[in-house]
N, CA, C and O atoms as a GROMACS GRO file, in nm:
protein
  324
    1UNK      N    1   8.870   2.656  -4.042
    1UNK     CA    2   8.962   2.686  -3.934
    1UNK      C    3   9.100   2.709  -3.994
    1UNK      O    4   9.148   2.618  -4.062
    2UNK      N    5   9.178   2.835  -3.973
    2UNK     CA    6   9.304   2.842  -4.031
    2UNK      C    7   9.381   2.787  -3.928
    2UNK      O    8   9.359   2.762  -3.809
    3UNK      N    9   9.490   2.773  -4.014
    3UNK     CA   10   9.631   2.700  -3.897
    3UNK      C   11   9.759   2.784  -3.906
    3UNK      O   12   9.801   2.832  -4.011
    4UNK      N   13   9.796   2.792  -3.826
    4UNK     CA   14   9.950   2.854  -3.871
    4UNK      C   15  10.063   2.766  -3.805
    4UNK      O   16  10.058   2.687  -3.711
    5UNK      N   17  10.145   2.800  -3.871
    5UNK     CA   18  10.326   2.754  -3.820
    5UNK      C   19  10.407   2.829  -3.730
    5UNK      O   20  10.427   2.950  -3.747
    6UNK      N   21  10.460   2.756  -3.621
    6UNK     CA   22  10.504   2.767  -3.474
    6UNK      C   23  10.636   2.712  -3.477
    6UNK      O   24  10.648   2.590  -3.480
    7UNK      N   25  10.707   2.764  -3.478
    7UNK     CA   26  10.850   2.699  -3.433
    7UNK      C   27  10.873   2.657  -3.278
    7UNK      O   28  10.862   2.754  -3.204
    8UNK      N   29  10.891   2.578  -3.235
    8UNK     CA   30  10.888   2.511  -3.109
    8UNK      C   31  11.046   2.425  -3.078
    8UNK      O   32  11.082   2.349  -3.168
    9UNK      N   33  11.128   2.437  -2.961
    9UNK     CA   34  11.216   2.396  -2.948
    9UNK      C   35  11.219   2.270  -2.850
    9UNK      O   36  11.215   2.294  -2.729
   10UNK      N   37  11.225   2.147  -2.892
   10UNK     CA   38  11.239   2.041  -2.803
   10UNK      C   39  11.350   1.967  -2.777
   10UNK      O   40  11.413   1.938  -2.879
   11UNK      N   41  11.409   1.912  -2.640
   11UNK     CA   42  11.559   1.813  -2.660
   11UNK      C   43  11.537   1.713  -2.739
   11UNK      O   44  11.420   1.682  -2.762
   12UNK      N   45  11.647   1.636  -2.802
   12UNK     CA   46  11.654   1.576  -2.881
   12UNK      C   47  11.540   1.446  -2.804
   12UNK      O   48  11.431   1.419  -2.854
   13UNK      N   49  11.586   1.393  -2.700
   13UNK     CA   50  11.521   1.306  -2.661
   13UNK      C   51  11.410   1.316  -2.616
   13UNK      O   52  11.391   1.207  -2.562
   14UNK      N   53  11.310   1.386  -2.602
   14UNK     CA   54  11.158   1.410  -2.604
   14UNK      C   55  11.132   1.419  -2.726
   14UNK      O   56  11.037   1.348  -2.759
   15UNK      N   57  11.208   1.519  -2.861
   15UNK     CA   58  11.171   1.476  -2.982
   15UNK      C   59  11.146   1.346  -3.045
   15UNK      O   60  11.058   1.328  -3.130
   16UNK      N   61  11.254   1.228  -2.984
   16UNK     CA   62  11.219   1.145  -3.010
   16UNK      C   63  11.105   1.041  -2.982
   16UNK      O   64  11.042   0.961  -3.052
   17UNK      N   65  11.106   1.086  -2.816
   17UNK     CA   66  10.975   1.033  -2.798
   17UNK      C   67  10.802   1.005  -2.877
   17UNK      O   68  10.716   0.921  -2.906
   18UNK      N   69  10.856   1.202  -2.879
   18UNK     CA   70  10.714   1.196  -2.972
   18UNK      C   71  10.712   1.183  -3.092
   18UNK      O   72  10.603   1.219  -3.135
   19UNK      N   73  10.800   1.141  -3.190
   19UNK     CA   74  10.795   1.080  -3.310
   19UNK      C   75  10.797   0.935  -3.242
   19UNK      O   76  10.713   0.854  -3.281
   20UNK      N   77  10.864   0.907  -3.168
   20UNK     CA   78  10.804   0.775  -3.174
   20UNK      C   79  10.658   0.709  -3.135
   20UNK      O   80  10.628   0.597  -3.178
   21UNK      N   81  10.570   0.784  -3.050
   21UNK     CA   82  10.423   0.790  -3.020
   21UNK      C   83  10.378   0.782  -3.135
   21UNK      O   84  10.317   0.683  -3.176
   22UNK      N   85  10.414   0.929  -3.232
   22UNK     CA   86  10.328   0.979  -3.327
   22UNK      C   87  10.381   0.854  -3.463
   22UNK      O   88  10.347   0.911  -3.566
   23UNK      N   89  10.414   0.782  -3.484
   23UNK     CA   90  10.447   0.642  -3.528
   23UNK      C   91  10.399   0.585  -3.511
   23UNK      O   92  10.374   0.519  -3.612
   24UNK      N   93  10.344   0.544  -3.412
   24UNK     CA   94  10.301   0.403  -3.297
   24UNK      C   95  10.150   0.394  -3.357
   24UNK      O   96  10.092   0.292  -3.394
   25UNK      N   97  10.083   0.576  -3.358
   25UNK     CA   98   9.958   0.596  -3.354
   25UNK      C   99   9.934   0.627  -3.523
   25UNK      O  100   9.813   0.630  -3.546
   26UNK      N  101  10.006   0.647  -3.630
   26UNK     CA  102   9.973   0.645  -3.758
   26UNK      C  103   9.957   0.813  -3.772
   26UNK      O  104   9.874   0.872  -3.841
   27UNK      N  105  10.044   0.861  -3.699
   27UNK     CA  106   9.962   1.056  -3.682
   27UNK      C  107  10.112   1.096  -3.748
   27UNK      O  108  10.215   1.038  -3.783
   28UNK      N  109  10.062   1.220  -3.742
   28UNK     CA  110  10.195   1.324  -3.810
   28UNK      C  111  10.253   1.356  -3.667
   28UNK      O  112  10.200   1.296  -3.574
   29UNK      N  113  10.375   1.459  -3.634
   29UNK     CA  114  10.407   1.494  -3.498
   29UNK      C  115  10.322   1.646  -3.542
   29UNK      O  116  10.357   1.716  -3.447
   30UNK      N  117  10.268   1.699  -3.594
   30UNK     CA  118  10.215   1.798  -3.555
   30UNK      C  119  10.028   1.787  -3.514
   30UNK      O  120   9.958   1.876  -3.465
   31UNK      N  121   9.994   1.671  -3.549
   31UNK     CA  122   9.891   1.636  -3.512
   31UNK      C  123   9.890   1.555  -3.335
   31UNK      O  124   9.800   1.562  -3.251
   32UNK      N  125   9.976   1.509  -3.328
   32UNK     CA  126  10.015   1.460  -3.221
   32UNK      C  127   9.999   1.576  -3.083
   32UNK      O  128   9.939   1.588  -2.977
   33UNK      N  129  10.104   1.651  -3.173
   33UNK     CA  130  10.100   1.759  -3.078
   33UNK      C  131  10.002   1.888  -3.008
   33UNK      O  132  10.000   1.965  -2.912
   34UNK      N  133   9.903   1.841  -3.165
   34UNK     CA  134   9.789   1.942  -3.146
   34UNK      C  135   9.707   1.894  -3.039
   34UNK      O  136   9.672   1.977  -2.956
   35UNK      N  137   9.670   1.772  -3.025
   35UNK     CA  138   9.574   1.713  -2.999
   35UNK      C  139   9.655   1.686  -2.812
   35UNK      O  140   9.580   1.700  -2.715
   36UNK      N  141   9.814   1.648  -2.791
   36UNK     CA  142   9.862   1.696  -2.667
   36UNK      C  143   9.793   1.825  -2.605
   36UNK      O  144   9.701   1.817  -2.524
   37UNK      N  145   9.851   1.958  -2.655
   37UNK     CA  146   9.789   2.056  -2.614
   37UNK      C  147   9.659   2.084  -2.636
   37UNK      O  148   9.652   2.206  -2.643
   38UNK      N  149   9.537   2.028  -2.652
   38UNK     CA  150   9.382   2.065  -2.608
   38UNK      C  151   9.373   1.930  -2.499
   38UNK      O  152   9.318   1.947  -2.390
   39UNK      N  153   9.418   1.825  -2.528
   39UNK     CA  154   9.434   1.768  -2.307
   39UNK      C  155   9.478   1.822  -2.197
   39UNK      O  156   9.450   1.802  -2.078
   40UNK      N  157   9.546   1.890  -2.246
   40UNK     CA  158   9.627   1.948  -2.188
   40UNK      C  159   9.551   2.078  -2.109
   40UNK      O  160   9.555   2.098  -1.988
   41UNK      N  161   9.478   2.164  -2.212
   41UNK     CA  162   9.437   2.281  -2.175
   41UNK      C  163   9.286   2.215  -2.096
   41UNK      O  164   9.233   2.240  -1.988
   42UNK      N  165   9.258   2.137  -2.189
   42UNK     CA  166   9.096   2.061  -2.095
   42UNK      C  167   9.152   2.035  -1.958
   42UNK      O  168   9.098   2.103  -1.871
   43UNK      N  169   9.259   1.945  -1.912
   43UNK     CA  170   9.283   1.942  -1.802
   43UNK      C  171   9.299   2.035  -1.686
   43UNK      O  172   9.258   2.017  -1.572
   44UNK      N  173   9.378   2.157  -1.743
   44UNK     CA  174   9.378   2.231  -1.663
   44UNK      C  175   9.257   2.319  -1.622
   44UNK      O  176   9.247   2.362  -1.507
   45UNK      N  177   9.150   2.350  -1.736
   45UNK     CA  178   9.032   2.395  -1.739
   45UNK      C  179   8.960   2.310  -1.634
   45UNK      O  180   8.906   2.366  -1.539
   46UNK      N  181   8.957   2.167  -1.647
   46UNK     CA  182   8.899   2.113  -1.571
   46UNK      C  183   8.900   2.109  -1.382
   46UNK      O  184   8.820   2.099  -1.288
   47UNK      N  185   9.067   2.125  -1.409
   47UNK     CA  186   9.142   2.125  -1.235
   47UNK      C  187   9.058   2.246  -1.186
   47UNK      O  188   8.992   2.256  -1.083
   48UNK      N  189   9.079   2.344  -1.294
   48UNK     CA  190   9.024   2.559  -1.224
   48UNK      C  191   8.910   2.526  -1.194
   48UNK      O  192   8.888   2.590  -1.091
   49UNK      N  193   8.782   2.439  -1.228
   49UNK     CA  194   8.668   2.419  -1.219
   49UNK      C  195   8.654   2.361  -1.030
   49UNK      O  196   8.604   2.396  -0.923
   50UNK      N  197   8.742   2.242  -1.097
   50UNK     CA  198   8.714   2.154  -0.937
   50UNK      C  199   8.783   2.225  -0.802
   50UNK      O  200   8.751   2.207  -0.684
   51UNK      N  201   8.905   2.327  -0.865
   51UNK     CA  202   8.930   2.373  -0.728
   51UNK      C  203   8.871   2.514  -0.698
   51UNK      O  204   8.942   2.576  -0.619
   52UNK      N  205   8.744   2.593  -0.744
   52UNK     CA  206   8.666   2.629  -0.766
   52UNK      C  207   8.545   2.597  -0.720
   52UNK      O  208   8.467   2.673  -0.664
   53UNK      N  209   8.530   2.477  -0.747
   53UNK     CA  210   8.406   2.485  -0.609
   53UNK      C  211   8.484   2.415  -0.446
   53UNK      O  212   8.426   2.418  -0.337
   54UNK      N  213   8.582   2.374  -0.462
   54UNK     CA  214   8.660   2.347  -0.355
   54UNK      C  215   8.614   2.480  -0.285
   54UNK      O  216   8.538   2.515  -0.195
   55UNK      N  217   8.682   2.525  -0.356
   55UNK     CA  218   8.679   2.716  -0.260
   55UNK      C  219   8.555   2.754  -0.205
   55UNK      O  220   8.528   2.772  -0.086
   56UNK      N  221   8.466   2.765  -0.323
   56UNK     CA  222   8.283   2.755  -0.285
   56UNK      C  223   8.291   2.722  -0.168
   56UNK      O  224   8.304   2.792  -0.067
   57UNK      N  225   8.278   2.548  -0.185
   57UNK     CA  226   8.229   2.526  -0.031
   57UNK      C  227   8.340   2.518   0.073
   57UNK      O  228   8.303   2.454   0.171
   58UNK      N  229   8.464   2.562   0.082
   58UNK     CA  230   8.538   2.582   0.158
   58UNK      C  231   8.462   2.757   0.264
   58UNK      O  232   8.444   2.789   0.382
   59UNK      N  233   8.444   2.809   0.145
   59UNK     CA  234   8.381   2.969   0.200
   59UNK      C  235   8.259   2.914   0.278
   59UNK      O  236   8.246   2.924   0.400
   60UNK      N  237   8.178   2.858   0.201
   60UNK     CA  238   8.032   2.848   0.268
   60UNK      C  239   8.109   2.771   0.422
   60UNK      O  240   8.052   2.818   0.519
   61UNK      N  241   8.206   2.680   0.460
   61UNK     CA  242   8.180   2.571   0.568
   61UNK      C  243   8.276   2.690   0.677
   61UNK      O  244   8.302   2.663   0.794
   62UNK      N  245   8.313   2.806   0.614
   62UNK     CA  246   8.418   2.823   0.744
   62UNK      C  247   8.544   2.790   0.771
   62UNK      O  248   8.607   2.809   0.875
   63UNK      N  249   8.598   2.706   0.600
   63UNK     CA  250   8.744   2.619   0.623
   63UNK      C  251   8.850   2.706   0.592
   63UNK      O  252   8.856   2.775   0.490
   64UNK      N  253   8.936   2.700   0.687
   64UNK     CA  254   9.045   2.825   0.628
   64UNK      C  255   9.156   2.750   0.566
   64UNK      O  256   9.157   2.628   0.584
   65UNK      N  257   9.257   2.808   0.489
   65UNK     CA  258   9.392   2.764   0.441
   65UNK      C  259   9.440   2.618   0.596
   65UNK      O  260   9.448   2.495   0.601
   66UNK      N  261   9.455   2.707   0.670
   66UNK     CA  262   9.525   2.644   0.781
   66UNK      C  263   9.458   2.563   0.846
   66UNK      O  264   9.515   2.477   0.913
   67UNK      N  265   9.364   2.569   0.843
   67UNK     CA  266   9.300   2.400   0.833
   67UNK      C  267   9.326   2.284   0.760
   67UNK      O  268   9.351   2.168   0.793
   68UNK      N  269   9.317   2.331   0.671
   68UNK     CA  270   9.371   2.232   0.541
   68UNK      C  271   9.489   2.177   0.593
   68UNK      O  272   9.500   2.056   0.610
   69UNK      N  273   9.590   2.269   0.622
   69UNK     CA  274   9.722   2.222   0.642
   69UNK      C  275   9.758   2.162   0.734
   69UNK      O  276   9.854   2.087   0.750
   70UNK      N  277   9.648   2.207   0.823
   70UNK     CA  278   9.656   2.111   0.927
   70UNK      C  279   9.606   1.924   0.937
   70UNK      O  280   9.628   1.815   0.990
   71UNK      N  281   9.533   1.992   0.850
   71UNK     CA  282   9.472   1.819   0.823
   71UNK      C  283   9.541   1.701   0.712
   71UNK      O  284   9.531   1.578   0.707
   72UNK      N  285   9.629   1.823   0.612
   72UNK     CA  286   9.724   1.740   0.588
   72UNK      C  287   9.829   1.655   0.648
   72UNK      O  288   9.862   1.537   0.631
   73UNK      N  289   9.884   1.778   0.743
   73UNK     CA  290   9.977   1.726   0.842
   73UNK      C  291   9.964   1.645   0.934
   73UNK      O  292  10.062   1.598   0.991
   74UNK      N  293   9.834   1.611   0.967
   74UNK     CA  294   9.812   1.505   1.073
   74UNK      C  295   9.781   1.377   0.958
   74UNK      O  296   9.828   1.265   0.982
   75UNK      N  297   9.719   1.395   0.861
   75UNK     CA  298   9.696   1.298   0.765
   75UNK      C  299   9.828   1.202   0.721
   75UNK      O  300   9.821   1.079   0.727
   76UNK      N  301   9.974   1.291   0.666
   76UNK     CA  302  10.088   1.259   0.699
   76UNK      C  303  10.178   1.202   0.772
   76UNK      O  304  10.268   1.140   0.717
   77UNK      N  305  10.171   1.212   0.922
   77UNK     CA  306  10.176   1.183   1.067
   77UNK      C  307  10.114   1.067   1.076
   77UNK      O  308  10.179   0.963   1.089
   78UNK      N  309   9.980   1.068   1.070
   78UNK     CA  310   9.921   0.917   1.041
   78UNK      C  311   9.943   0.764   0.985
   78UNK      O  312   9.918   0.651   1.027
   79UNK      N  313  10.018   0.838   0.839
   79UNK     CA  314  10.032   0.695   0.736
   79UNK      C  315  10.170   0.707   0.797
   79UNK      O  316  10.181   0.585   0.809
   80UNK      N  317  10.277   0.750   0.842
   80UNK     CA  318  10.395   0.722   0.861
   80UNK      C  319  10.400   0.652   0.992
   80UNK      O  320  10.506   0.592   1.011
   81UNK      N  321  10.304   0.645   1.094
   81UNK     CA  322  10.281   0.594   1.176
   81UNK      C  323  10.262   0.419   1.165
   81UNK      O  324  10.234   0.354   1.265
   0.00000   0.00000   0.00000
């Protein structure tokens, strides 16, 4: 697997953060960071999946957008109650 070099701009104080993680855990910050971004991308891969069949069976039941919103909004209405 080749690797290449990325220049990446972070504030000082998130830089520090993650040197200080990547410390904590015995890692380099570019290993740190590698291994951030594939959670990262799994996660979101994972979300496209689940709201994906959301949709599925949203199509199959007949549920429109505005249903949803509606059931949020009373769901809302509810706990503030």
């Amino acid at each position: 697997m080749s690797t290449r070099t990325v220049n990446i701009s972070f504030q000082d104080e998130l830089l520090r953060e993650i040197d200080r993680v990547a410390k904590q855990e015995s890692r380099s910050r570019s290993e740190l960071l590698r291994e951030a971004s594939r959670l990262y991308i799994e996660r979101r891969e994972r979300w496209a999946r689940i709201f994906e069949v959301g949709r599925r069976v949203a199509r199959r039941s007949g549920v429109k957008p505005s249903d949803i919103e509606r059931e949020i909004k009373a769901h809302r209405q509810a706990r503030q109650a």
